[in-house]
C-alpha positions in Angstrom: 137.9 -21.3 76.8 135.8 -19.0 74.9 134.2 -19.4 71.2 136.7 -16.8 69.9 139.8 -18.5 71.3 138.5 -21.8 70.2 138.0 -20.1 66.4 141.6 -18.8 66.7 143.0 -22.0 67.7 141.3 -23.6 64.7 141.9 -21.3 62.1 145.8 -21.2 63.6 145.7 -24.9 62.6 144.5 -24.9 59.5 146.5 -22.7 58.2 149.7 -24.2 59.2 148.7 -27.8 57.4 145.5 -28.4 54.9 144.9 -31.8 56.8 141.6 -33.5 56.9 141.2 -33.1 60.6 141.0 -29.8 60.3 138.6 -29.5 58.4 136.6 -31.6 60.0 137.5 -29.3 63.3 136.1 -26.5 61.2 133.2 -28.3 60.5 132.6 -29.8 64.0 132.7 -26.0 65.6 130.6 -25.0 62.5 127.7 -26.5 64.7 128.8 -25.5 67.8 128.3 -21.9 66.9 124.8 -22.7 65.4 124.0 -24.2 68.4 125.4 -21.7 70.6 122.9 -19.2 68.8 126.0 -17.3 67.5 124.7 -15.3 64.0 126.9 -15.5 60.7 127.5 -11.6 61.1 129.2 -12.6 64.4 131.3 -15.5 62.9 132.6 -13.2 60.1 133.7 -10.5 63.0 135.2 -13.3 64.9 137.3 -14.2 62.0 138.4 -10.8 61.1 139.3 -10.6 64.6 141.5 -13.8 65.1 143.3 -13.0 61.4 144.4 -9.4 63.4 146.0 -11.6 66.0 147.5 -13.9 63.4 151.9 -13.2 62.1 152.1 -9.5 62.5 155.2 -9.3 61.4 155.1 -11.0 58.5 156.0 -9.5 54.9 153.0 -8.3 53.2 152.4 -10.7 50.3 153.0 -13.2 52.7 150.4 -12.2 55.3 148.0 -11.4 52.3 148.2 -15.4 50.7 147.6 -16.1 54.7 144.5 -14.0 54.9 143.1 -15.7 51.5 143.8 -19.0 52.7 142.8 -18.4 56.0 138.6 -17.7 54.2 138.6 -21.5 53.6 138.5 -22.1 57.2 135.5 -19.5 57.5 133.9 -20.8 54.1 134.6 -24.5 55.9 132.7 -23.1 58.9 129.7 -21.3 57.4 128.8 -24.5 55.6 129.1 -26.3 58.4 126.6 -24.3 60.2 124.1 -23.6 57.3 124.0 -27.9 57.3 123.5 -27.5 61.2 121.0 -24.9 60.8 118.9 -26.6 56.9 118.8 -29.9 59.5 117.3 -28.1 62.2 115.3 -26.5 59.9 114.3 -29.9 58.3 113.6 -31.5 61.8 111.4 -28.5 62.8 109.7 -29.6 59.1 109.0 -32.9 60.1 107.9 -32.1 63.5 105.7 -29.5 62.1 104.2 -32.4 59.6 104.1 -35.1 62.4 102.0 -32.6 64.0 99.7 -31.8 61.4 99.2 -35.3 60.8 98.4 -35.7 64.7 95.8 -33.0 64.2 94.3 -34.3 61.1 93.8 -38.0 63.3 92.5 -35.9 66.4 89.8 -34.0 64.3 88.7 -37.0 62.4 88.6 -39.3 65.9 86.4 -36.7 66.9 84.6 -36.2 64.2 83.7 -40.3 64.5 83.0 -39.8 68.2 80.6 -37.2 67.4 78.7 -39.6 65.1 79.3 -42.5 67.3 77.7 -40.4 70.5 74.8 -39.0 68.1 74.2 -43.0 67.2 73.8 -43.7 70.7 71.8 -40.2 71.6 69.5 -41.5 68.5 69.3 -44.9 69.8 68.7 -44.0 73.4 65.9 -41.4 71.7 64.3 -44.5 70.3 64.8 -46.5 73.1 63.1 -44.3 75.7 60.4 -43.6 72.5 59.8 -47.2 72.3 59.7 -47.7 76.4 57.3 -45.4 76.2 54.8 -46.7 73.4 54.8 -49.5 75.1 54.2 -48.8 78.1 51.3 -46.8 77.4 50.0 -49.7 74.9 51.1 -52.1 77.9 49.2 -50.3 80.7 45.8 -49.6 79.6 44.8 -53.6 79.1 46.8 -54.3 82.0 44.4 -51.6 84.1 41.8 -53.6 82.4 42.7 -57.3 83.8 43.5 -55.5 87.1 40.2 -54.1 87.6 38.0 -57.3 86.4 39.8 -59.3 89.0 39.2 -56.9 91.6 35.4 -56.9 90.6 35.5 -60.8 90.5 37.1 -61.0 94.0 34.8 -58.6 95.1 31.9 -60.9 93.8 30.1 -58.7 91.5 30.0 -61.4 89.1 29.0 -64.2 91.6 30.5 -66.1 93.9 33.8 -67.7 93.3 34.8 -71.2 94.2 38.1 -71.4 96.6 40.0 -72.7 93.6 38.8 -69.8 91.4 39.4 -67.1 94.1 42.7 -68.5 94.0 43.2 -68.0 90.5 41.7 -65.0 90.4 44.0 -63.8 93.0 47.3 -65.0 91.2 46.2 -63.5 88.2 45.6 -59.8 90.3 49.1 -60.1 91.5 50.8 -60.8 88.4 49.0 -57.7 86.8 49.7 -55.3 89.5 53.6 -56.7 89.3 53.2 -55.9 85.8 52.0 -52.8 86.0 54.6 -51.6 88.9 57.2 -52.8 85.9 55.7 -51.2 83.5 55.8 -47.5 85.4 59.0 -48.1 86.8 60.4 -48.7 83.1 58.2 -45.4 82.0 59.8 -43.5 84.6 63.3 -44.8 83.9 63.0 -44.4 80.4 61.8 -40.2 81.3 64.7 -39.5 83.3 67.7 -41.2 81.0 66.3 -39.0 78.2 65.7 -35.8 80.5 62.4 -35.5 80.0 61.1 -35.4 83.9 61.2 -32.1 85.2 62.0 -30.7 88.5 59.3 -28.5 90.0 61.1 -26.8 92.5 59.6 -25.4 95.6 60.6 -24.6 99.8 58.9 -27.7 101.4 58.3 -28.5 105.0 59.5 -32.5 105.2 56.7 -32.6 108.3 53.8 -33.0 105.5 55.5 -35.9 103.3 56.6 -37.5 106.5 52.9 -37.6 107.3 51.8 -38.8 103.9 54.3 -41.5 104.1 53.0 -42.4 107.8 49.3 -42.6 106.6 50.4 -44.3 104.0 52.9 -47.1 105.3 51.1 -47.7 108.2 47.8 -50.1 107.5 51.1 -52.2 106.0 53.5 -52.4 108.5 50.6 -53.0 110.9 49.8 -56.6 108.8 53.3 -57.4 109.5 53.1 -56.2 113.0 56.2 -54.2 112.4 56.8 -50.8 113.7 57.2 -47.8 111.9 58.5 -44.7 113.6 58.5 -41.3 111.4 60.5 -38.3 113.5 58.8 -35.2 114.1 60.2 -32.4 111.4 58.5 -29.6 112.3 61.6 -27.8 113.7 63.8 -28.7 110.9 63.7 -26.1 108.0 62.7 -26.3 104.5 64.4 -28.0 101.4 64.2 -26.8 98.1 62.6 -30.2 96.6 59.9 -31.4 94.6 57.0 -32.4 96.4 56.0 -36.0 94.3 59.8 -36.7 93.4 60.4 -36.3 97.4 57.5 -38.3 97.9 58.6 -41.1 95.6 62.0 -41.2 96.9 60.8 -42.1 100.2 58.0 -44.4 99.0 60.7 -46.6 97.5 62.6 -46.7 100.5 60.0 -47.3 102.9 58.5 -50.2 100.8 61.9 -51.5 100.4 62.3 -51.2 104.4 58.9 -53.2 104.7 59.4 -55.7 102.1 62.4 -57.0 103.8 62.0 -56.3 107.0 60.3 -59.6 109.4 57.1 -59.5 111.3 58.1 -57.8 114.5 61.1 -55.7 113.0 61.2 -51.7 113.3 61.5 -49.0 110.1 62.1 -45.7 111.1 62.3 -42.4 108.9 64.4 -39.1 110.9 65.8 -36.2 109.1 68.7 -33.6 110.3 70.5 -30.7 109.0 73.4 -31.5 107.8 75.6 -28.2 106.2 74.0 -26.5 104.0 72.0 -29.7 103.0 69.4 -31.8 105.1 70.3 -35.8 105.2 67.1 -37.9 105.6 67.5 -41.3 106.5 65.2 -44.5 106.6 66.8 -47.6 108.4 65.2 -50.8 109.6 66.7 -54.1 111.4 65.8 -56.3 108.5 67.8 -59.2 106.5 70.4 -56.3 105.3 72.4 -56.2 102.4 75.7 -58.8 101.7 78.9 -56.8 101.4 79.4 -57.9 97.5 76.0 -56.8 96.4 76.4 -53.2 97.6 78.3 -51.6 95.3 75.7 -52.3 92.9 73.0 -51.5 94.2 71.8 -48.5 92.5 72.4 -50.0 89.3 69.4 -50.8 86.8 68.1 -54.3 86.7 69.8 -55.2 89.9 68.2 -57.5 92.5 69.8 -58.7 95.5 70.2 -62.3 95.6 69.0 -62.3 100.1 68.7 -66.2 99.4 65.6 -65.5 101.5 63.1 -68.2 100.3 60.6 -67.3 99.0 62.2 -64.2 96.8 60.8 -61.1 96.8 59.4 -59.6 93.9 60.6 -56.6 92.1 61.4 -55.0 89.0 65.4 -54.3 90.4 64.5 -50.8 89.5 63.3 -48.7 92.2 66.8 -48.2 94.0 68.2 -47.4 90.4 65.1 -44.4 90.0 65.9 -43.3 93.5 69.1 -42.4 92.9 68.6 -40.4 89.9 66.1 -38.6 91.3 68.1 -37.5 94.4 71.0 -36.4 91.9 68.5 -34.7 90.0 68.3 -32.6 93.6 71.9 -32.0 93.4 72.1 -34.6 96.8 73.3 -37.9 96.8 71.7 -41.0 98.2 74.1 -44.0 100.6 73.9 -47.1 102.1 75.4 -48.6 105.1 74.0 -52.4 105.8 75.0 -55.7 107.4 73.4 -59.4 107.2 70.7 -60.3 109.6 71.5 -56.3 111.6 69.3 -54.1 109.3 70.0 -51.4 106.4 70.0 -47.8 106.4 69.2 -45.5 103.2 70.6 -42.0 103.4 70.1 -38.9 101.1 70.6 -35.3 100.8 68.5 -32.5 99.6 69.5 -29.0 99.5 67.9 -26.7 101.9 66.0 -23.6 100.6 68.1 -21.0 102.5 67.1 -18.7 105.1 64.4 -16.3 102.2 62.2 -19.2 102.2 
């Protein structure tokens, strides 16, 4: 049934008794039309239209009193839909305000999270200000004990007794801990507040693979380990920095050594991999529990191996690593198991074909 035979039907009834219900009809279809979208203009022509249909034959005074009458229907209706139309209108208000007052809450929650994150900027500033004071005060007395206890192992100020070589000994190793703390912190402390920089460069991974043989090797010899470095020669060129490269591998390699038994093997291979090269360094060591690797890479974390006595470290290096190979745009993996060995894998990005 359409709106116009519904308005008919209505008016038809209200004119034939002033009852309550009808009104209430009127009202009731008042907001129907709002809703339907239907404009007053319309609602007037619909009602001139439905009065044409309405007692033709009836005398003219007659008809005329019907006509008036029949305007309280349409008066009935056209409130009906201004009340439908003021509450939409006063919803729309409200939602308009709940909004604003959503937007006033958003702005000032990020106006506190911009003073909460410049806090913590300013903090880690002073942190990584302090880290470095510090370690700068810290180092130069520290190179100090560490090069009189060289000198007095060495004898240059007479001979030492076994108990005082001893000593002396403990005391060198507990500086050059120290001091491996100490940098490690300095270089933590440079790379959370970006201030170590990537030198860029194409670089052949055959001459840092030999750096890190020449260097690894009188070690792994002591522990009669051995330490296989692949030939690179044929791979092509990363786009890396030379010392960052070369400390990334450093830490693995030691790592590799330090927990790795007389006898065991280290090895250090490279391949292309896509458009990056993955470089690898695995050994058949102790290995890694299950629960301690996923967090590994995080600052300050040591691997309990329950290997007696513990190993010594500053539970940084593996941390370091990590940031420095993102720094690269690669990332850096490991895949272990007890007693079987470890293997650290990273990525670096090669230099392309103009290098």
């Amino acid at each position: 049934m359409s709106s116009k035979v519904d308005y008919e039907e209505v008016l038809k009834e209200y004119l034939a008794a002033h009852r309550e219900v009808d009104l209430l009809r009127a009202y009731d279809l008042g907001k129907e039309f709002q809703q339907q979208h239907i404009s007053p203009d319309e609602l007037i022509g619909m009602h001139l239209d439905a009065l044409q249909r309405l007692s033709p034959d009836l005398p003219q005074e007659q008809r005329l009193a019907e006509v008036l009458s029949s305007f309280n229907v349409l008066i009935e209706t056209m409130i009906a839909y201004g009340i439908a139309y003021s509450d939409a209108y006063r919803l729309l208000q409200e939602t308009a305000r709940e909004a604003e007052d959503a937007k006033y809450e958003l702005e000032k929650t990020i106006v506190e999270l911009d003073l909460a994150n410049k806090q913590l900027q300013d903090m880690d500033r002073m942190k990584s200000q302090f880290f470095a004071s510090m370690s700068h005060e810290l180092r130069t007395p520290l190179n100090a004990i560490i090069g009189f206890a060289e000198d007095a192992l060495d004898g240059l100020a007479g001979e030492l007794s076994p108990p005082q070589h001893r000593y002396v000994e403990n005391i060198l190793n507990a500086g050059r801990h120290l001091l491996a703390l100490i940098n490690d912190i300095l270089d933590l402390a440079k790379l959370q507040a970006g201030k170590s920089r990537l030198y860029l460069a194409p670089l052949r991974l055959q001459g840092t693979f030999d750096e890190i043989r020449n260097i690894f090797q009188p070690l792994v010899l002591r522990k009669r380990q051995v330490f296989t470095v692949a030939d690179a020669d044929a791979l092509p060129p990363v786009l890396a920095d030379e010392t960052k490269l070369y400390q990334i591998l450093s830490n693995l390699v030691s790592n590799a050594h330090k927990f790795t038994p007389e006898g065991g093997h280290i090895s250090v291979r490279a391949a292309v991999d896509g458009d990056m090269m993955r470089i690898e360094v695995g050994d058949d060591g102790i290995g890694i529990p299950a629960a301690a690797l996923p967090h590994l890479f995080e600052e300050f974390h040591q691997v309990d191996t329950m290997r007696k006595p513990r190993q010594q470290g500053t539970g940084l290096g593996l941390a370091i690593t990590r940031r420095l190979v993102e720094m690269h745009g690669g990332q850096i993996s490991v895949a272990s198991e007890v007693e079987r060995g470890s293997t650290f894998a990273f990525t670096l990005p090669l230099a392309g074909e103009d290098a």
